[in-house]
N, C-alpha and C positions, 0 to 999 in steps of 0.2 A: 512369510511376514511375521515379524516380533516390535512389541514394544517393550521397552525398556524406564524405570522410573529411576533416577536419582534424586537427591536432595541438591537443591539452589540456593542455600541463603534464607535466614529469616528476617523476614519484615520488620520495622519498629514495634511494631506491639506482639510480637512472638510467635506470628502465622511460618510457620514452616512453606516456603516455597518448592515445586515441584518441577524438575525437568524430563519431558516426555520423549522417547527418540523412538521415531517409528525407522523402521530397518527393511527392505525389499531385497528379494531373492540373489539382485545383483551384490550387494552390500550398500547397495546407497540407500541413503538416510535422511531423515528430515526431525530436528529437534525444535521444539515447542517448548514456552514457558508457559505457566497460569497467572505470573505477572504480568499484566498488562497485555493476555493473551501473543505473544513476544513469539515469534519464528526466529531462534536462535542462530540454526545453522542448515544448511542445505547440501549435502556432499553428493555427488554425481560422480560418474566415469566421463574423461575425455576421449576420444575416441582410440585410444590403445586401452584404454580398462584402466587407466589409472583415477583412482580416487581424487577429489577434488573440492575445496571449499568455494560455494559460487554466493555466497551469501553474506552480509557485512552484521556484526553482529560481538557482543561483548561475555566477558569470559563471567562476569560476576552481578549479582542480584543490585546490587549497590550502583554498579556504571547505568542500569538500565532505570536504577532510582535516579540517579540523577543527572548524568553525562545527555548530551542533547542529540541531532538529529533523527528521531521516531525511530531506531535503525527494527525493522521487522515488527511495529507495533501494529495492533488493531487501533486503528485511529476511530474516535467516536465523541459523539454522541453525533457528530456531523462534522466530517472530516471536510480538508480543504478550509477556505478563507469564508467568513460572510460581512462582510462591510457593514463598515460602522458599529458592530458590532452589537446587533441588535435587529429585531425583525417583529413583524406586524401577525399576527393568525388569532385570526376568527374576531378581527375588530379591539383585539389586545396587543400590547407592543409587552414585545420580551428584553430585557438588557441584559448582556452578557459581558464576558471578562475579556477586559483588552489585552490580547497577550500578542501582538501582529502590527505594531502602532495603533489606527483606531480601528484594528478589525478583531473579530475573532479568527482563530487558526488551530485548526483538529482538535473541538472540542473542550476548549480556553484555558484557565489557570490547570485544571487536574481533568482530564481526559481518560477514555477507558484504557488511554498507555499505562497509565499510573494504578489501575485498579487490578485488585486480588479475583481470579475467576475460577469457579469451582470448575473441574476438570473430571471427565470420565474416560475412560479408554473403551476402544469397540474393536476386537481381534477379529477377522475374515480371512478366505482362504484366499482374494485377491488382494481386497485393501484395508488397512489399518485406521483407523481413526480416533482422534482426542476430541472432544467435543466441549467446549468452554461456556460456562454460562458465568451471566452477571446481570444483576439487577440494579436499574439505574433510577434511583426515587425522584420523587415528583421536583422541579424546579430546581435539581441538581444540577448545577453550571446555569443557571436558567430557566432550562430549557421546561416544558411545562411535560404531565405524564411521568406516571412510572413507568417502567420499561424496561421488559425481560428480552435481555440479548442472549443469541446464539450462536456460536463460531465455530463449525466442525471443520477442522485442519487433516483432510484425508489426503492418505500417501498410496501408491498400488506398485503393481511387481514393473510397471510402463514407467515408470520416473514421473507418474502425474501426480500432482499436488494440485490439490481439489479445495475450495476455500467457499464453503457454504452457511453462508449466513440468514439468522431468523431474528426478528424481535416484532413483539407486539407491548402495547403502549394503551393504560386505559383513560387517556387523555386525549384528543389531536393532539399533534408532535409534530416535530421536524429531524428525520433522521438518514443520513448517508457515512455507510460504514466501510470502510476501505481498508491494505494493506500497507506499509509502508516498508517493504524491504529495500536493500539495495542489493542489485545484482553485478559481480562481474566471474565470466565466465573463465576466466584466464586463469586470476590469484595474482597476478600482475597491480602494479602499485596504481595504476588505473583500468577506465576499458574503453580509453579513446578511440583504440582499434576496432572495436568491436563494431557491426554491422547494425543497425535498426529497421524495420519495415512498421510501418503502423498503415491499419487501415482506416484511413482518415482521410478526407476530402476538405475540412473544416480544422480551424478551430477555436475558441472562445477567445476576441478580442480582450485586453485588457486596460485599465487606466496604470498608473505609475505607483499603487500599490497592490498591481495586480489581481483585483478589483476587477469581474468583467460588468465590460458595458453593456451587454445583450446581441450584440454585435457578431456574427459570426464572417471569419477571416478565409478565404480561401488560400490554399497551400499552395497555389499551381506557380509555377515558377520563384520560388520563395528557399530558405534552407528550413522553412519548416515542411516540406514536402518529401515525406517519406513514405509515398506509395511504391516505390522501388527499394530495396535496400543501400541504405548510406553508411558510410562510417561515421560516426556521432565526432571525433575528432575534426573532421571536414565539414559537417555542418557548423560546429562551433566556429570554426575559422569563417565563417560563411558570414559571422556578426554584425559586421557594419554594413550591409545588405537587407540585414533583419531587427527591426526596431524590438520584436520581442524577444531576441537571443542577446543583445547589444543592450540592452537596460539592465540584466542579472550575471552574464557573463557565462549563459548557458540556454538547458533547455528547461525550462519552469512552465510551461503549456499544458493545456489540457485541450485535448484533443477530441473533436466531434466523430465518435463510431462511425462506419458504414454498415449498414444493417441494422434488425433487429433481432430478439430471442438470442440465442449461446451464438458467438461467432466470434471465428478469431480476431483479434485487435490487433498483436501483434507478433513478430518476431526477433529475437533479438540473438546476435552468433558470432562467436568467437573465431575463425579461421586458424588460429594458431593452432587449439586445443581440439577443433570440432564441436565443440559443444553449443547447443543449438535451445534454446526455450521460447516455446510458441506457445503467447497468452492469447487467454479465450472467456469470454466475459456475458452477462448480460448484462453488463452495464452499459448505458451511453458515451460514458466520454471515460478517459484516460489522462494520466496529468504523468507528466514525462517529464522527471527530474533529474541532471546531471550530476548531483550530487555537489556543485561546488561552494555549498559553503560549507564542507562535511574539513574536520581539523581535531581527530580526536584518536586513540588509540582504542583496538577492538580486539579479535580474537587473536592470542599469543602476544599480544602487544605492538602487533601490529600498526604502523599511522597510517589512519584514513584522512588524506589530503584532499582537495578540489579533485571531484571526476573520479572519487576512488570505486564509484556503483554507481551504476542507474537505477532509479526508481519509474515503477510502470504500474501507478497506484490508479487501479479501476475505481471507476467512482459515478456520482450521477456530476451534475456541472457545476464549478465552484457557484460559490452565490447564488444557490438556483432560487432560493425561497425570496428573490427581491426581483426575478425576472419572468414573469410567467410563459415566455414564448419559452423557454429550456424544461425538461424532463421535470414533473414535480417531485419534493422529496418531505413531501405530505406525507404522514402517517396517520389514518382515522382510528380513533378507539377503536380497538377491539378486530381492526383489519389487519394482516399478516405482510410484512414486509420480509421478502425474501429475493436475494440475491446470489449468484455463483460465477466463481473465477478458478478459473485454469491454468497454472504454472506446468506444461507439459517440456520436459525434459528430454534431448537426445545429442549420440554424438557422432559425427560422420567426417 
């Protein structure tokens, strides 16, 4: 195991930005920025040992300042949508910034995408790790509490990427912190082909600004029914069948876990390549993104079109702080919020 540091670009006020590549025994790698704690790039072997980019992501400090889709951001201060944007705790109403029509979305006008996070590296003889911290002050976006977040982005000689999160807050808060990559295992100009398995039996009804209602949906004959493995191009075709594939022109869901404690959520696999990653989560639900309003140029200059990644961003449930029947995403002064997710890597 080796990490490696280069220079990324300096920020408007002259903070030297840092790119971290942790590197496993195979040669595959996994690069991290401290901008906006940012998963740059993901390289794996297909199943002949050839090297592989399965991660959507951009070449310069600047695209990730301001170019759009989250592409590998740490979404925060509370990731996902909350209606109307604004919420009630502890007998006080919070207002936040419309940036989703009237909602908020991952954390509103300036998000922990957009923040500088102090970085430390951790060398082992199995797994590597960069450890991101940031501190987010009281009423920051809103939100009330200061609050020290924590993102250890661990790589090991297995192709696991390990995604463990801390923050404590000495305020009551409201906070759900997630990933935003896009994956495609191929390098193929989409990953229609590609297979999905989610372990799901439910998932979070919504209104028409995706908004849920409290409501939860069962999947059983539906194309959101992915307890079997589907090819995400065949469920899309599946649309007008599906009132919430048929509203976005995709998959935009968040999906109710089976289980609880660390358990896989899903699979998702390329056939062409072999290349295989099985997520694994403590989190409750999972929001399963097709990528299609992604219309921008990324690594090599690459265009990222409609369906160029999927996103399989673990999360607790959109809008949970307006629905008390869903998973809370309460944080009490002084209690320790902590969460972990598994990007496991293989190719067969």
């Amino acid at each position: 195991m080796s990490i490696s540091l280069k220079p990324f670009g300096v920020d408007l006020i002259g903070r030297q930005m840092t790119l971290y590549t942790m590197t496993n025994k195979l040669g595959a790698s996994v690069s991290v920025l401290d901008f906006g704690a940012h998963i740059v790039s993901i390289k794996v072997p297909d199943r002949n040992g050839k090297m592989g980019e399965v991660c959507l992501g951009y070449d310069t400090l600047e695209e990730y300042d301001q170019a759009g889709g989250y592409l590998g951001a740490t979404v925060g201060r509370v990731g996902n949508r909350i209606g109307g944007a604004k919420f009630t705790l502890n007998g006080q109403e919070y207002t936040l910034f419309k940036n989703d029509g009237p909602n908020t979305l991952h954390g509103g006008r300036e998000g922990f995408d957009k923040k500088w996070w102090r970085g430390q590296t951790l060398e082992a003889e199995n797994e590597d790790a960069v450890i991101f911290t940031y501190v987010a002050h009281d009423m920051e976006e809103g939100f009330p509490g200061k609050m020290r977040v924590q993102v250890t982005f661990a790589w090991d000689d297995e192709c696991r990427l390990s995604i463990r999160y801390l923050a404590q807050s000495d305020k009551d808060t409201i906070v759900n912190l997630t990933n935003h990559s896009y994956f495609n295992l191929s390098g193929e100009k989409d990953m229609l082909s590609h297979t999905l398995q989610v372990n799901a039996d439910c998932v979070t009804d919504v209104d028409s600004g995706l908004i849920p209602t409290g409501e939860f949906l069962s999947v059983a004959g539906t194309a959101l029914d992915l307890r079997t493995p589907k090819r995400i191009g065949d469920g899309i075709a599946q649309r007008k069948e599906c009132r919430l594939i048929d509203a976005v022109d995709g998959y935009d869901v968040n999906f109710v876990l089976n289980g609880e404690g660390m358990k896989e959520a899903a699979v998702l696999r390329d056939e062409a390549t072999g290349r295989e990653m099985r997520v694994l989560t403590t989190e409750p639900g999972m929001q399963v993104y097709t990528g299609q309003g992604l219309d921008q140029n990324g690594h090599g200059g690459k265009h990222y079109g409609p369906y160029a990644g999927v996103a399989l961003e673990t999360q607790h449930h959109p809008d949970s702080i307006h629905h008390p029947n869903f998973p809370s995403i309460v944080l009490k002064a002084g209690d320790t919020y902590q969460t972990t997710t598994v990007y496991a890597f293989s190719a067969k």
